[in-house]
Backbone as ProteinMPNN parsed JSONL, in Angstrom:
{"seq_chain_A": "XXXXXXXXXXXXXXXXXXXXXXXXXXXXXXXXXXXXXXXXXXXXXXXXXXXXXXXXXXXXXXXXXXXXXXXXXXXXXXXXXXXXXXXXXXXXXXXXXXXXXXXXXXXXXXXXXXXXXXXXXXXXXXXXXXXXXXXXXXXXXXXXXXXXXXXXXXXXXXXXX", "coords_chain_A": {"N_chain_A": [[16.09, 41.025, -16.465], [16.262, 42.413, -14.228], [17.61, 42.974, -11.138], [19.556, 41.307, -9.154], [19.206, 38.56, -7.011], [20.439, 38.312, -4.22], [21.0, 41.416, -4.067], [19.32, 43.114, -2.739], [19.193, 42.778, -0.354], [20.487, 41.643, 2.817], [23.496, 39.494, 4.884], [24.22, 36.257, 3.693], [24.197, 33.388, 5.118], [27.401, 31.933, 5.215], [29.872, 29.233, 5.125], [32.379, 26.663, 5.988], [33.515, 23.614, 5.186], [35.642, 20.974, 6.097], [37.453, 17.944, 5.954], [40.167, 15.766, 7.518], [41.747, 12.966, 7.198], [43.674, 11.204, 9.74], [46.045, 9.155, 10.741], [45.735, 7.993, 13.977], [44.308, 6.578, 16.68], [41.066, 7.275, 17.301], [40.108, 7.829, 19.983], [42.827, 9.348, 21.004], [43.041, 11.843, 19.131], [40.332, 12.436, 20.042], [41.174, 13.605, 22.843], [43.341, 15.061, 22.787], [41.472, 17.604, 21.335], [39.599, 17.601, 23.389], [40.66, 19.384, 25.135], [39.907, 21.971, 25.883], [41.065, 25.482, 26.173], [43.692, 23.9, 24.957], [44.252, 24.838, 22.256], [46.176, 26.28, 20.919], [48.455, 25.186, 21.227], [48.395, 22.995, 18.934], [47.395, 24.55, 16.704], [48.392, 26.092, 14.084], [47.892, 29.13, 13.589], [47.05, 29.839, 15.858], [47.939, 31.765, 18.626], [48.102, 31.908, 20.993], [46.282, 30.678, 23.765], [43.325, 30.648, 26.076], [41.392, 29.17, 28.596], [38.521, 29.025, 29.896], [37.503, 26.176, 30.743], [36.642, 23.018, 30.424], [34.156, 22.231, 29.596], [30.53, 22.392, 28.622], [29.463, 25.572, 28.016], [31.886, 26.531, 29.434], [34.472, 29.47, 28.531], [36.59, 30.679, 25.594], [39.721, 32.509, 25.361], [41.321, 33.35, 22.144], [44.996, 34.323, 20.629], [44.946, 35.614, 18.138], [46.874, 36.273, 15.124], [46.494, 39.278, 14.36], [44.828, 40.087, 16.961], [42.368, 39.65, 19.31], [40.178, 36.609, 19.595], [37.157, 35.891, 20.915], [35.235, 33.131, 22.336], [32.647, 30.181, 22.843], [32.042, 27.951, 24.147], [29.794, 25.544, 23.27], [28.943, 22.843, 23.482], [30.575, 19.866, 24.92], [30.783, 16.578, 23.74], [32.122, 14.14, 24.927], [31.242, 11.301, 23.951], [30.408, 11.324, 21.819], [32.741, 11.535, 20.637], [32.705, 15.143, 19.781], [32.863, 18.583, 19.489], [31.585, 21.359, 20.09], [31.074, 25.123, 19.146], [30.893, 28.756, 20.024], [31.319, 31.9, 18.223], [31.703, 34.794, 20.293], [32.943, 37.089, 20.815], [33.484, 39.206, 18.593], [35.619, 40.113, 15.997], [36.901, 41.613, 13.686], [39.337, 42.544, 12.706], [41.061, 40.598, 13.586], [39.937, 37.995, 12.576], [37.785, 37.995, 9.837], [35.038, 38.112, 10.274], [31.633, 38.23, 11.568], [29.788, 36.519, 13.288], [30.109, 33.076, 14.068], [29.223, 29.708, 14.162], [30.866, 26.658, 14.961], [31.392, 23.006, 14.548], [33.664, 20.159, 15.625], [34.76, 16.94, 14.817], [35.337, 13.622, 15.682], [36.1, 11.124, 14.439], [35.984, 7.351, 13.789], [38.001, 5.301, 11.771], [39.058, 3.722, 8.686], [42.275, 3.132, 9.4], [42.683, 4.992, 11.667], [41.623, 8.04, 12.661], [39.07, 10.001, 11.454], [38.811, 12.997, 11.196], [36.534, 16.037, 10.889], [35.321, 19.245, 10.166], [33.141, 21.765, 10.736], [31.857, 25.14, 9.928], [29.651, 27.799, 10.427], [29.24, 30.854, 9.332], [28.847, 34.559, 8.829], [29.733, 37.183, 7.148], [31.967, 39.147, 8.085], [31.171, 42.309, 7.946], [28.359, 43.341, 7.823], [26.631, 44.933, 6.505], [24.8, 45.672, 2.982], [26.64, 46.542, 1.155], [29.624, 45.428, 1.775], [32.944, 46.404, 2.39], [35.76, 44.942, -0.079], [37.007, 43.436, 2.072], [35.856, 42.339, 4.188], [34.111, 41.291, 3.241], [31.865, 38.322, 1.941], [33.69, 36.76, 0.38], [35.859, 37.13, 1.746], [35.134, 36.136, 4.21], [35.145, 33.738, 3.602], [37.639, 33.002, 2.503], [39.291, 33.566, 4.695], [37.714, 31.581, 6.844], [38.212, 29.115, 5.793], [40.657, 28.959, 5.473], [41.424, 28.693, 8.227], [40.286, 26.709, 9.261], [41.52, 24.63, 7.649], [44.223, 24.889, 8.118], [44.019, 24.672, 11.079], [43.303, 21.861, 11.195], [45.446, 20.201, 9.715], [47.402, 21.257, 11.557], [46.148, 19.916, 13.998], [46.593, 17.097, 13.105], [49.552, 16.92, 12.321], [49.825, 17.12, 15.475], [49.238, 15.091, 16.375], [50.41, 12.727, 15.737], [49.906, 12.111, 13.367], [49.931, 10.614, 9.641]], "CA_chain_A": [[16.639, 42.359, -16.45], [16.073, 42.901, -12.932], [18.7, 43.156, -10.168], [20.415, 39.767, -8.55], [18.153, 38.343, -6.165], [20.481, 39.139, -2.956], [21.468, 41.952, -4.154], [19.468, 44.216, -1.524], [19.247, 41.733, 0.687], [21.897, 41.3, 3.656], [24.469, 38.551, 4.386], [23.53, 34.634, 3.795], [25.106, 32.271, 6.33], [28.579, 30.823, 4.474], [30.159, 27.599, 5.595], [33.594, 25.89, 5.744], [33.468, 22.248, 5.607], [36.676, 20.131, 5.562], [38.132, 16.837, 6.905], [40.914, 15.221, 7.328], [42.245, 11.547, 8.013], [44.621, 10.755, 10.611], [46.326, 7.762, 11.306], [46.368, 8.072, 15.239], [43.152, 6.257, 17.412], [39.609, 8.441, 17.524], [40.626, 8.679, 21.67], [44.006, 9.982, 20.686], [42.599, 12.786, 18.838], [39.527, 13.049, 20.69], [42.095, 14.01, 23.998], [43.685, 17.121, 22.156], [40.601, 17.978, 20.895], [38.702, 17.659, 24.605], [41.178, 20.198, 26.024], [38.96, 23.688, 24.673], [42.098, 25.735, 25.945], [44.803, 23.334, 24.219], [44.56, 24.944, 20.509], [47.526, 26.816, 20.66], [49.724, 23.913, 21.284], [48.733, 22.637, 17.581], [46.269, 25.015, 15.814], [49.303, 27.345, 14.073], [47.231, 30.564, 12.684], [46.966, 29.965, 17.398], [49.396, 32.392, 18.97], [48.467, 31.938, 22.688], [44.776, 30.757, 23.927], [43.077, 30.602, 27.088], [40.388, 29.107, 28.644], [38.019, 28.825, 31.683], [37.34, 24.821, 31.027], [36.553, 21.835, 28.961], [32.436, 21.681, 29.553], [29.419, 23.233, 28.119], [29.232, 26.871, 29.108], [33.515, 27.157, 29.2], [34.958, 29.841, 26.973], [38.17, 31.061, 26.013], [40.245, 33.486, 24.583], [42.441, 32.821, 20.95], [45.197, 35.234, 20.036], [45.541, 35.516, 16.646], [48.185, 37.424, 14.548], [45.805, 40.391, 14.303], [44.369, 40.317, 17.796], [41.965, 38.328, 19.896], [38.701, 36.477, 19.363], [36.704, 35.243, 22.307], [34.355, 32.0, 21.697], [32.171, 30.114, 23.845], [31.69, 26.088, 24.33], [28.429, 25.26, 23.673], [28.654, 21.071, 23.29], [31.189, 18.923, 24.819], [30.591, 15.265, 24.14], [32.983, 12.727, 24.789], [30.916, 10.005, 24.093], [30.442, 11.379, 20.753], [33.734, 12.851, 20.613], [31.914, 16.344, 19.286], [32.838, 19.474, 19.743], [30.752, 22.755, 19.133], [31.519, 26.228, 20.117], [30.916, 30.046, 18.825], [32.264, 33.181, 18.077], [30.975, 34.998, 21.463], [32.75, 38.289, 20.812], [34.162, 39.532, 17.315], [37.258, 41.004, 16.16], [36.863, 41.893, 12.436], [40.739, 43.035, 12.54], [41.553, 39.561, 13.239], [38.937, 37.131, 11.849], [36.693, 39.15, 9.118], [33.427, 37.647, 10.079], [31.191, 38.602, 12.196], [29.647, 35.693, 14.024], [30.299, 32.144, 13.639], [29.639, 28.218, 15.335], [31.288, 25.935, 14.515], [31.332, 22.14, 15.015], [34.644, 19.905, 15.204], [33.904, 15.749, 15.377], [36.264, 12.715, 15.664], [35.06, 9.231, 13.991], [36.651, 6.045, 13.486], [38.244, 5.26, 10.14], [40.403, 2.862, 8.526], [43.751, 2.993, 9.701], [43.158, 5.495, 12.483], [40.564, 8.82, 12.46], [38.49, 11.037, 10.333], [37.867, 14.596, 11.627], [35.377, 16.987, 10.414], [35.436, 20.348, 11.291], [32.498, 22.221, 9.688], [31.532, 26.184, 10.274], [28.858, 28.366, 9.548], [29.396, 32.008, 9.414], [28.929, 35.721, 8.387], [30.672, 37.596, 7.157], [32.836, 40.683, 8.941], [30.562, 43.514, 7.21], [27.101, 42.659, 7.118], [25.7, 45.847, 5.564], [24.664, 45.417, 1.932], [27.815, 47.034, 0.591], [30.853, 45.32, 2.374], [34.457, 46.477, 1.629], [36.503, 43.406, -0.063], [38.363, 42.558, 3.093], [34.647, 42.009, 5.059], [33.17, 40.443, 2.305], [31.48, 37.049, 1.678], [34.971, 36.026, -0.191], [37.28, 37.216, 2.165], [34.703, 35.372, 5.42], [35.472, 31.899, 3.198], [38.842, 32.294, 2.446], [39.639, 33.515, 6.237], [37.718, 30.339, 8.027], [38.587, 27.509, 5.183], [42.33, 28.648, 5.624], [41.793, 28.63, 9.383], [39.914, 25.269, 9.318], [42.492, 23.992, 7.179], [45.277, 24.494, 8.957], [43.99, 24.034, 12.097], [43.81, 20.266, 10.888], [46.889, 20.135, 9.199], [48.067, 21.152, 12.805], [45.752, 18.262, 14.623], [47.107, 15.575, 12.188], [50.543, 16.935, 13.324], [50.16, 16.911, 17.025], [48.359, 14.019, 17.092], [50.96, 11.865, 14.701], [49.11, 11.323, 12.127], [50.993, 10.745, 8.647]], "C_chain_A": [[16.62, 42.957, -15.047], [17.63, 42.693, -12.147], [18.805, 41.716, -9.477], [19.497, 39.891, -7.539], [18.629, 38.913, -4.713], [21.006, 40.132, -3.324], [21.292, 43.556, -2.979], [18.654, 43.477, -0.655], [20.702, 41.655, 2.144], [22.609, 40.265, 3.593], [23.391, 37.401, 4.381], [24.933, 34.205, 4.814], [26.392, 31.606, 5.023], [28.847, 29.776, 5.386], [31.69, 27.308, 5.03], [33.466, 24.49, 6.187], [34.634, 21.443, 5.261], [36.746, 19.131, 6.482], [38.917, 16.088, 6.237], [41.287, 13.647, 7.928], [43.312, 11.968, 9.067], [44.726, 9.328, 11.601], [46.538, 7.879, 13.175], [45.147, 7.411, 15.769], [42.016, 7.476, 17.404], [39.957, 9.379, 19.392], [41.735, 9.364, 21.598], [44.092, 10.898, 20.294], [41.574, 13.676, 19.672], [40.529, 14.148, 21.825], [42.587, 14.971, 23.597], [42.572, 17.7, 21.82], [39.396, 18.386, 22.576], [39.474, 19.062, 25.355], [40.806, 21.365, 25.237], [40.409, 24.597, 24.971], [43.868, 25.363, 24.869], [45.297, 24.028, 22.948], [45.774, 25.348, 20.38], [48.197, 26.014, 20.948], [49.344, 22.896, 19.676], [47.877, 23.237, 16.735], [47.88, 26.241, 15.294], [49.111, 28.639, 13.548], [47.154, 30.779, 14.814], [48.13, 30.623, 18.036], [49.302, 31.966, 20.391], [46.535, 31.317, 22.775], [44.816, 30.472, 25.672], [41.71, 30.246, 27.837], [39.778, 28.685, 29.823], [37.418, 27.309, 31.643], [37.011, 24.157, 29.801], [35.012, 21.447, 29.231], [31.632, 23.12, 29.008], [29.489, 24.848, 28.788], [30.743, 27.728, 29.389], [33.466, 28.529, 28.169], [36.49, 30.221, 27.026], [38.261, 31.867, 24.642], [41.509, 33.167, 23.434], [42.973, 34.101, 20.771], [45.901, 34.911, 18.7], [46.853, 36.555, 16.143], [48.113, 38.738, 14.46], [45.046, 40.932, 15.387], [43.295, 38.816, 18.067], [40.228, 37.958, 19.538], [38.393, 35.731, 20.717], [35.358, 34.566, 21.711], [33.738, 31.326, 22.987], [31.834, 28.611, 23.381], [30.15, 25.937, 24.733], [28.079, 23.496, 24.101], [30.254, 20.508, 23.564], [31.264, 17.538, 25.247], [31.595, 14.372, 23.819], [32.475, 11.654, 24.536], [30.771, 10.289, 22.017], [31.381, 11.872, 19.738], [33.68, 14.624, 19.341], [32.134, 17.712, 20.211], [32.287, 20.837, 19.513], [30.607, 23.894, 20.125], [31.045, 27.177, 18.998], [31.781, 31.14, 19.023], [30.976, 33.82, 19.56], [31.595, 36.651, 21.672], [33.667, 38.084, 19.692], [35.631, 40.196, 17.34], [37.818, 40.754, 14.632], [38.487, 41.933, 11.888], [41.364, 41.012, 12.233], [41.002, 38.114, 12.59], [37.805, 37.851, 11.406], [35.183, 38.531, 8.886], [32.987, 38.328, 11.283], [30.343, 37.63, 13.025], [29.583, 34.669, 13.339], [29.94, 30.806, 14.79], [30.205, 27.173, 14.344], [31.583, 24.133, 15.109], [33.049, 20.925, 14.804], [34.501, 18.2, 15.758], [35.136, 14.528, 14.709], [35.615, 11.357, 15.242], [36.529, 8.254, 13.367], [36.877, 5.923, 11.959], [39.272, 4.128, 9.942], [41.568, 3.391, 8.71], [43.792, 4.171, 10.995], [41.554, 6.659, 12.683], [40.381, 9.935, 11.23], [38.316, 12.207, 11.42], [37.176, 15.391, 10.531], [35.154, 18.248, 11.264], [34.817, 21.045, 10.679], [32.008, 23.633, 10.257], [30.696, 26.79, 9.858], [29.128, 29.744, 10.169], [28.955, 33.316, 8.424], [29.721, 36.701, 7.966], [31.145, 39.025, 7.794], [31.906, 42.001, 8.702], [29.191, 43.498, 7.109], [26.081, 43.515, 6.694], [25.685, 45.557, 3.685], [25.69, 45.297, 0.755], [29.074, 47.015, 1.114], [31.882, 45.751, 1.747], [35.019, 45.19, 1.189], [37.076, 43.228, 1.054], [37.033, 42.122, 3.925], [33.824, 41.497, 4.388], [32.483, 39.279, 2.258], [32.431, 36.516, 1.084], [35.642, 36.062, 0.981], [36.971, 36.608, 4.044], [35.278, 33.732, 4.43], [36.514, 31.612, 3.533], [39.33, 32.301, 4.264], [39.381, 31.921, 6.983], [38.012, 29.159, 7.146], [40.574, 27.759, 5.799], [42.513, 28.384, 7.301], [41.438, 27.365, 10.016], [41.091, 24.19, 8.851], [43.401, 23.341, 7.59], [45.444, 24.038, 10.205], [43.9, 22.006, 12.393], [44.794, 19.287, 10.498], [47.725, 20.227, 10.822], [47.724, 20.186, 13.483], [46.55, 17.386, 14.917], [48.713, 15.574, 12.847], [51.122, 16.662, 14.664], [49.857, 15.426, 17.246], [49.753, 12.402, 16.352], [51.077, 11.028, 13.848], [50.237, 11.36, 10.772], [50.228, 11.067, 7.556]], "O_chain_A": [[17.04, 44.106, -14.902], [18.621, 42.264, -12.738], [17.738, 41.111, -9.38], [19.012, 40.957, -7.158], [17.916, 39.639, -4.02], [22.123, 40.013, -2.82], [22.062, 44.43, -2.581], [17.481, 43.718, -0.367], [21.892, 41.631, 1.83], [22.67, 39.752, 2.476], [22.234, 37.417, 4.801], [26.076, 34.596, 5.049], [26.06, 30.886, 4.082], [28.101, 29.484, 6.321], [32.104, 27.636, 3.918], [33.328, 24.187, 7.372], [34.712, 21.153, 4.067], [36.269, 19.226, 7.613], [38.833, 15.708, 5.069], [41.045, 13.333, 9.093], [43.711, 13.132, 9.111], [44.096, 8.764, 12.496], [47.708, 7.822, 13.554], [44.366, 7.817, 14.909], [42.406, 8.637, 17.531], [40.016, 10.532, 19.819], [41.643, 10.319, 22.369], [45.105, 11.479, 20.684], [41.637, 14.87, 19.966], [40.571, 15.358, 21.605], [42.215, 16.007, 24.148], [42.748, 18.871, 22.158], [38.606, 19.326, 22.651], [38.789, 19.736, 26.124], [41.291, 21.68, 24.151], [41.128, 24.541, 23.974], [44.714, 26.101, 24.365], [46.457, 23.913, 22.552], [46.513, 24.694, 19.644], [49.249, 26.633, 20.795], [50.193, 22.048, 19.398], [47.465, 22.484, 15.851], [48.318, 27.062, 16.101], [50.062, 29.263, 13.076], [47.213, 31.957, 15.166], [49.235, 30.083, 17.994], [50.336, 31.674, 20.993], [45.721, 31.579, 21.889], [45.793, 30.203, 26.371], [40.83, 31.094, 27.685], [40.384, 28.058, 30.692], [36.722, 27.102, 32.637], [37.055, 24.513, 28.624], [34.706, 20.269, 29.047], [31.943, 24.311, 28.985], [29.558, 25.085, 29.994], [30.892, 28.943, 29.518], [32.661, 28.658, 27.247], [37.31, 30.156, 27.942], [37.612, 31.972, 23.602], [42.591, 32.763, 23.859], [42.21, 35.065, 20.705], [46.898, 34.282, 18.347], [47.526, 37.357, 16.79], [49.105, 39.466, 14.452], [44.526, 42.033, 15.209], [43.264, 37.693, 17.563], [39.326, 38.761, 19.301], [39.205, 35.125, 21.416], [34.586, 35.1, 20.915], [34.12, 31.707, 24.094], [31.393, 28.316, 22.27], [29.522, 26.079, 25.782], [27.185, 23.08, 24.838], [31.102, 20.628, 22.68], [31.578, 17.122, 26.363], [31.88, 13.927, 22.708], [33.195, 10.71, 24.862], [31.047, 9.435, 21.175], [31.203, 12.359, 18.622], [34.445, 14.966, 18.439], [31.697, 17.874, 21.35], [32.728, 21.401, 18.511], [30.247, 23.876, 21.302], [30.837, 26.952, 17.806], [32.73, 31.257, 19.799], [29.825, 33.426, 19.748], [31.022, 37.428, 22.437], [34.469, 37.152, 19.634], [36.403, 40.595, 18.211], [38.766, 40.034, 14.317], [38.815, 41.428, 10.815], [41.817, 40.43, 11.248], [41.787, 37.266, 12.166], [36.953, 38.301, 12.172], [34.46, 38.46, 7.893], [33.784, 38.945, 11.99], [30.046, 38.378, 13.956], [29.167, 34.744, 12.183], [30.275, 30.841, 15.974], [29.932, 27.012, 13.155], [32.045, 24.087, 16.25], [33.527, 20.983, 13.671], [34.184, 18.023, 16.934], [35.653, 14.563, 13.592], [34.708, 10.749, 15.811], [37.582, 8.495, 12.777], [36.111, 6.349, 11.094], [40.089, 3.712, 10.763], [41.835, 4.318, 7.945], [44.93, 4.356, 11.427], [40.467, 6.1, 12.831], [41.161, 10.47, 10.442], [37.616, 12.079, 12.424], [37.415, 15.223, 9.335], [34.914, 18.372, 12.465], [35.468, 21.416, 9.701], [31.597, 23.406, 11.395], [30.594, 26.599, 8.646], [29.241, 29.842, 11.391], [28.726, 33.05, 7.244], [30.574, 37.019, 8.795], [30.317, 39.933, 7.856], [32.091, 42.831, 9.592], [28.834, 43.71, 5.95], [24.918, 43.159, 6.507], [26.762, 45.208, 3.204], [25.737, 44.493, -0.177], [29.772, 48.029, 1.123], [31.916, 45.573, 0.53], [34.846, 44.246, 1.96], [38.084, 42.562, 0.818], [37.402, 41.136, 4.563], [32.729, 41.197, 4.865], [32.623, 39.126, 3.472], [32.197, 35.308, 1.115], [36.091, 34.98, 1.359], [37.832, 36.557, 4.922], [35.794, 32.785, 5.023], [36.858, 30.714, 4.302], [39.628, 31.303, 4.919], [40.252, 31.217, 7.494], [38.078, 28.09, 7.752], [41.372, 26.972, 6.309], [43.582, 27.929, 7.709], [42.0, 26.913, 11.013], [41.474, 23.206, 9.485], [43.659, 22.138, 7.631], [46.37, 23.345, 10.628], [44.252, 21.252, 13.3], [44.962, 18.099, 10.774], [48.532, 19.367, 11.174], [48.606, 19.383, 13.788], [47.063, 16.931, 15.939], [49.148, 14.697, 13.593], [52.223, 16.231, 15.007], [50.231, 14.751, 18.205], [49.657, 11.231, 16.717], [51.69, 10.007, 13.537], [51.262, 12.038, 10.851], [50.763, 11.268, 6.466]]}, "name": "protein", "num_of_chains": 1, "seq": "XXXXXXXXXXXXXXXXXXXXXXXXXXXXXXXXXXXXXXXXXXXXXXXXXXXXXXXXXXXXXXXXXXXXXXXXXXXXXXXXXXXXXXXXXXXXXXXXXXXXXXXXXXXXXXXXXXXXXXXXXXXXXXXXXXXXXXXXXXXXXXXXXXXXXXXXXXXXXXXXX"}
């Protein structure tokens, strides 16, 4: 009879985990994937991006449809082709979370590569009583659809089938 356990509690960490095949080489992917500026040439939720390099410590700027998010390169290993970066300044308007890292990782597979692109985040609102659009639903659907597609775009650039 008592009250839901988080109920006066704040946010829990969510998560988007997807991956996709692609028939193209692991280096073939890795190489779009190494360029931290590149996204906007196949991420399409990517309107424009910008970025001060491709090593640890880089960051750059994404504009989305709703405005801009600014992220920050924490891990880039080519040997492991692994990428891992965060949210480094917010922008609720255009991605309704409120901080996020996220990891994005290239592996060998039959007929070509596997990616994995897995996130952990908050959501946009993180007082007890979010509005639905800052919610814990509306942080999932936001980064699975943005994970999604950003792979769906990959697989594209990269010419995967």
């Amino acid at each position: 009879m008592g009250l839901a356990p988080l109920s006066a509690h704040g946010p829990t960490p969510q998560k988007a985990d997807e991956t996709i095949m692609i028939s193209a080489p692991p280096e073939a992917v890795w190489k779009i994937l190494a360029d931290f500026g590149g996204i906007a040439g196949w991420h399409p939720l990517v309107k424009k991006a910008t970025a001060t390099g491709n090593e640890a410590g880089a960051e750059r700027v994404l504009t989305l449809e709703k405005g801009e998010v600014k992220e920050g390169l924490d891990e880039a290993d080519a040997g492991a082709m692994r990428l891992a970066y965060r949210l480094s300044q917010e922008n609720i308007e255009a991605l309704p979370v409120s901080f996020y890292t996220a990891t994005i990782e290239v592996k060998p597979a039959a007929g070509g590569s596997e990616v994995a692109w897995s996130a952990r985040f908050y959501r946009g609102d993180t007082s007890n009583f979010p509005p639905d659009e800052l919610n814990d639903e509306a942080a999932v659907a936001a980064m699975t659809d943005f994970v999604k597609q950003g792979l769906e775009g990959l697989k594209a650039k990269a010419g995967g089938q």
